[in-house]
N, C-alpha and C positions, 0 to 999 in steps of 0.2 A: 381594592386592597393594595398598600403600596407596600413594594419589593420590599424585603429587609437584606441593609447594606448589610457586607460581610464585613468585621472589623481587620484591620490589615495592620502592619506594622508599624507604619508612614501615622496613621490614624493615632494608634495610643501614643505614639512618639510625642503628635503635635498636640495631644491634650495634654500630657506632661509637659510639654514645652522643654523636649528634651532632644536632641540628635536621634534619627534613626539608628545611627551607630551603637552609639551607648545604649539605646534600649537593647537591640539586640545584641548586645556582649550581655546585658545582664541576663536575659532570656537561656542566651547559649550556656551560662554557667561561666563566664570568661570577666566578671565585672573585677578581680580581685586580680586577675593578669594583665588589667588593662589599668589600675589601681585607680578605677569608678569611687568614689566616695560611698563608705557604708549606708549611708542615709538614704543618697541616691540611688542604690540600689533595693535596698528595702522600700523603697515609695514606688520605685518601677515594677517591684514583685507584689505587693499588694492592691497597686491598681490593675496589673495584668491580671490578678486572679477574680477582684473586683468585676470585670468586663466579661470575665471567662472566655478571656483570651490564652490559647496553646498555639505555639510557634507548629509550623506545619512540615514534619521531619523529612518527611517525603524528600520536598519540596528545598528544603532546607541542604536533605543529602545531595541535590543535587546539582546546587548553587556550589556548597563547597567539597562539592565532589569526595564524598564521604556519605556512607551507607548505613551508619548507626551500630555495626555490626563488628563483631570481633570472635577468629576462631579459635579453638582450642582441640590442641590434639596432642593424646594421651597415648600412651603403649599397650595400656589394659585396665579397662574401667570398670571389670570385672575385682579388681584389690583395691579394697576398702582406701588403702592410703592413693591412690590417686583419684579416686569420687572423692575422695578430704579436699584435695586441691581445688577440685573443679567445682564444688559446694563453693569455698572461699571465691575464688573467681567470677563465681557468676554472681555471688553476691556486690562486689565489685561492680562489675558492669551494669547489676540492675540500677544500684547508686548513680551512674552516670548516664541511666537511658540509654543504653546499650544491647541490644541481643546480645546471644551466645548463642554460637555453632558448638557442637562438641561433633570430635571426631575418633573413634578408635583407629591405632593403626593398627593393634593386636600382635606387637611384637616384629611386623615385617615391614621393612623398608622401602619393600617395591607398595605397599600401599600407604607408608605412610608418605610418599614421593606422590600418590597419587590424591591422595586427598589434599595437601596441600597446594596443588594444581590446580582443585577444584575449590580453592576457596580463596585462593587469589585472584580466580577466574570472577567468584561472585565480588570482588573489590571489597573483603573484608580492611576495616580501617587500621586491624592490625592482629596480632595473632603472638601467643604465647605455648611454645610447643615444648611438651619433653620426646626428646628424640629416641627412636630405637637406640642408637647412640655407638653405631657399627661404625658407621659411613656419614659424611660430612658436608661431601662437595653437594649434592643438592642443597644444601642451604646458605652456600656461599652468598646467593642471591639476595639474599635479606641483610646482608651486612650496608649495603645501600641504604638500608631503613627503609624500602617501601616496597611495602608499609613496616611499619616498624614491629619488630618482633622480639621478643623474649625467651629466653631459655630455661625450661627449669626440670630441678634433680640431675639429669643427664646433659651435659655441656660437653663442646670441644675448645682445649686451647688454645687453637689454632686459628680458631675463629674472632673475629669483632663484633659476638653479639651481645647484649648484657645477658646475665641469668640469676638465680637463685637456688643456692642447692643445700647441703646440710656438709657437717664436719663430716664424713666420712671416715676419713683417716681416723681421727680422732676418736668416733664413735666405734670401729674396730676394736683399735686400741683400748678402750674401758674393757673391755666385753673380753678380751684376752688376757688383759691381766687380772680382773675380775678372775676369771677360771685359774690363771697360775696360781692367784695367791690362797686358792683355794686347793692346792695340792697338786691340779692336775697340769701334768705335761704332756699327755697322748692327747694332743685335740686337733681334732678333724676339721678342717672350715669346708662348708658345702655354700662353693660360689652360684653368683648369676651369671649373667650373659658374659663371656670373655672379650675383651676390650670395651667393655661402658667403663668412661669414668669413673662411674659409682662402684662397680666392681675391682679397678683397678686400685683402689686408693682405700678400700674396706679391705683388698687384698696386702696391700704396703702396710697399715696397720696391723694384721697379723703377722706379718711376717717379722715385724720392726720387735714386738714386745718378744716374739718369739728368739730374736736375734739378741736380744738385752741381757735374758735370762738364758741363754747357753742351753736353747732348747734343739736336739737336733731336727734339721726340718729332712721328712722325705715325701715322697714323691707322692704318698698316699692322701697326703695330710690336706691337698687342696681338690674337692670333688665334683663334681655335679657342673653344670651348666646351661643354665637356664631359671630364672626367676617365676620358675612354676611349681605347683604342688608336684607335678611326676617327677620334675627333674628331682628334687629333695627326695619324694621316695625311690627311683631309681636308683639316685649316688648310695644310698645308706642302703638298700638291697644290696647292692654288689661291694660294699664295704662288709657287711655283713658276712656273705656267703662266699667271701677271699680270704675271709678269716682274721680280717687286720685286725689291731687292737686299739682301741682308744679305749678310754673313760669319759669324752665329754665333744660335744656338736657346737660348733658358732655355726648359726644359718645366717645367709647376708640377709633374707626378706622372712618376710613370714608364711607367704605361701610355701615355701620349701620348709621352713620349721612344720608344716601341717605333714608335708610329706612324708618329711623326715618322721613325724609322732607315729603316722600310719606304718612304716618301716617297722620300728621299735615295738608296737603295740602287735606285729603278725608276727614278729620273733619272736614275743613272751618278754620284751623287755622294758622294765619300768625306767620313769624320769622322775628322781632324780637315783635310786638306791643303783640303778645298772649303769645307765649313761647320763650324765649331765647337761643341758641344754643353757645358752642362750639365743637371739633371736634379735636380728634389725627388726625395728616397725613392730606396733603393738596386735596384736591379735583379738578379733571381738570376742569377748567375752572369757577373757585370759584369768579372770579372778575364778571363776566357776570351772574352772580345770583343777584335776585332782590333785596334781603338781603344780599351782601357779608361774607360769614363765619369765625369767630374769629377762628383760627386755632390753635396747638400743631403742630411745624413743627419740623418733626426729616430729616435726613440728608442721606436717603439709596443708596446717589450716592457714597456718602461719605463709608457709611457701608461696600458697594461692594466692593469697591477700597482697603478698609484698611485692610478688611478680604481676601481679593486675595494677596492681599499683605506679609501679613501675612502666606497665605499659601505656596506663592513659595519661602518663606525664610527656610519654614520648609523643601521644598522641596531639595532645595540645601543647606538643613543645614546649612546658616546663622543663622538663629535664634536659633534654636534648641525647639523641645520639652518635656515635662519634659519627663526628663531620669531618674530621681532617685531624690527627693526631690525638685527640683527647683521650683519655682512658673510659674505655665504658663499665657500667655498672656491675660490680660482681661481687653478690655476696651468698656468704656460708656460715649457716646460720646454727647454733651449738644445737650439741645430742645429748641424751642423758637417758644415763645408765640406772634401769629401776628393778632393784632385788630384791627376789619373791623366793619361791621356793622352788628350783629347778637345777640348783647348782648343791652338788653334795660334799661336802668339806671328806677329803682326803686324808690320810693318817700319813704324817711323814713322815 
């Protein structure tokens, strides 16, 4: 019984009567960067599939030293809005023949310093991180590009990396004058983490509309810290039992909006007839609440998509990142403000 050859690249090349090269640019997914002729590559894809011929990744990763693989590390993938991104992402990577690592740092920087160690270590081909968003200089390292990396939600300016994040400020700003123009001037904003981006700039939109309309700011009025369910119900415990006064809550995330409800709901107090709410990021199942929540809705299906995208352009050098002076990629992608029943009109 005679051996069956194994079909090789060189092989389907020379029955196309075509370059090794070009066959495998069109194989790698590269025929349209190397600007192959449509024809040509459709006749290379349908006899490769004809032969049941599959390029040999392994094998492949190891000619061009590339591992098929790409990580991703989150802060907490326990809130719904970052499993949104990394659903989008890895749909992404699967389109490209790709794995996905997914990595929690859980909010700490000494692990997210370590997973990211650990997966440069396995020569992932590149890597799309939202950072605890404290501390920076560990990531200095990736501004080199390699591998090349992306940033998203949480970014530093100081850095050369691209990213994608949402209007922030912006999104703030709705959500507060939202509440002014509904009467109220006692409003509490119950922050996240102090110093993320995200926090500082949802923080500068409160404060801006607040400053617009001649509202006086004290000291009470900015609370909590940490982008968790306790932190929300702790700040509004102890705003509670200090006696301050408000009429109405901006939460930067929505795990602190849950906190915050729990808060309000041990004291005996309703949303909207007691205290008023809005809330960054949508909440599951926000219509089946007995107060429906006025939300700041950002878009992390979107985020994922645009930052994976983003990064297998860097990957196969389409886009390119910055090599020597160019600007790299950053963008901030619009919020929108959806009102429900959680904000209670004011008597002026």
């Amino acid at each position: 019984m005679a051996k069956q050859v194994r079909l090789t690249l060189k092989m389907l090349a020379d029955e196309l009567g075509l370059s090794t090269c070009t066959v495998s640019r069109v194989l790698n997914g590269k025929g349209q960067q190397y600007r192959i002729a449509e024809k040509t590559m459709q006749r290379v894809l349908e006899h490769a599939h004809e032969r049941g011929f599959s390029p040999n990744l392994v094998a492949r990763g190891l000619r061009m030293k590339q591992t098929q693989a790409v990580g991703l590390v989150l802060p907490d993938l326990s809130n719904t809005f970052f499993a949104k991104i990394a659903r989008s992402v890895a749909n992404v990577a699967n389109q490209n023949k790709f794995t996905l690592e997914v990595c929690d740092s859980q909010d700490s920087i000494d692990l997210e310093i370590e997973v990211l160690s650990l997966l440069r270590n396995r020569q992932v081909d590149g890597l799309i991180i939202c950072p605890v968003g404290i501390d920076s200089e560990h990531l200095r390292i990736l501004e080199s590009g390699a591998p090349p990396a992306v940033l998203v939600d949480r970014y530093f300016p100081n850095l050369r990396l691209p990213y994608v994040a949402s209007d922030n400020a912006g999104g703030a700003e709705a959500a507060t004058r939202h509440l002014v123009e509904h009467g109220h001037r006692k409003i509490v904003c119950l922050q996240g983490l102090p110093n993320t981006i995200t926090n500082v700039h949802r923080l500068d939109g409160f404060r801006r509309v607040l400053q617009v309309n001649k509202i006086r700011f004290r000291n009470y009025m900015i609370a909590g810290g940490g982008f968790t369910i306790e932190s929300g119900y702790q700040a509004t415990r102890k705003l509670l039992e200090q006696g301050h006064s408000f009429t109405a809550l901006l939460t930067l995330n929505n795990l602190i909006a849950l906190g915050a409800l729990k808060a309000l709901h041990e004291a005996r107090l309703n949303v909207p007839e007691d205290v008023s709410l809005v809330t960054f990021d949508t909440i599951e199942g926000v219509d089946f609440f007995s107060s429906p929540l006025t939300t700041v809705s950002q878009s992390p299906r979107k985020i994922g998509e645009r930052a994976a995208i983003m990064l297998f352009d860097l990957i196969y050098d389409r886009g390119g990142q910055d090599r020597g002076g160019q600007a790299v990629e950053q963008i901030h992608l619009p919020t929108r403000l959806t009102n429900r029943q959680s904000v209670r009109k004011l008597p002026v």
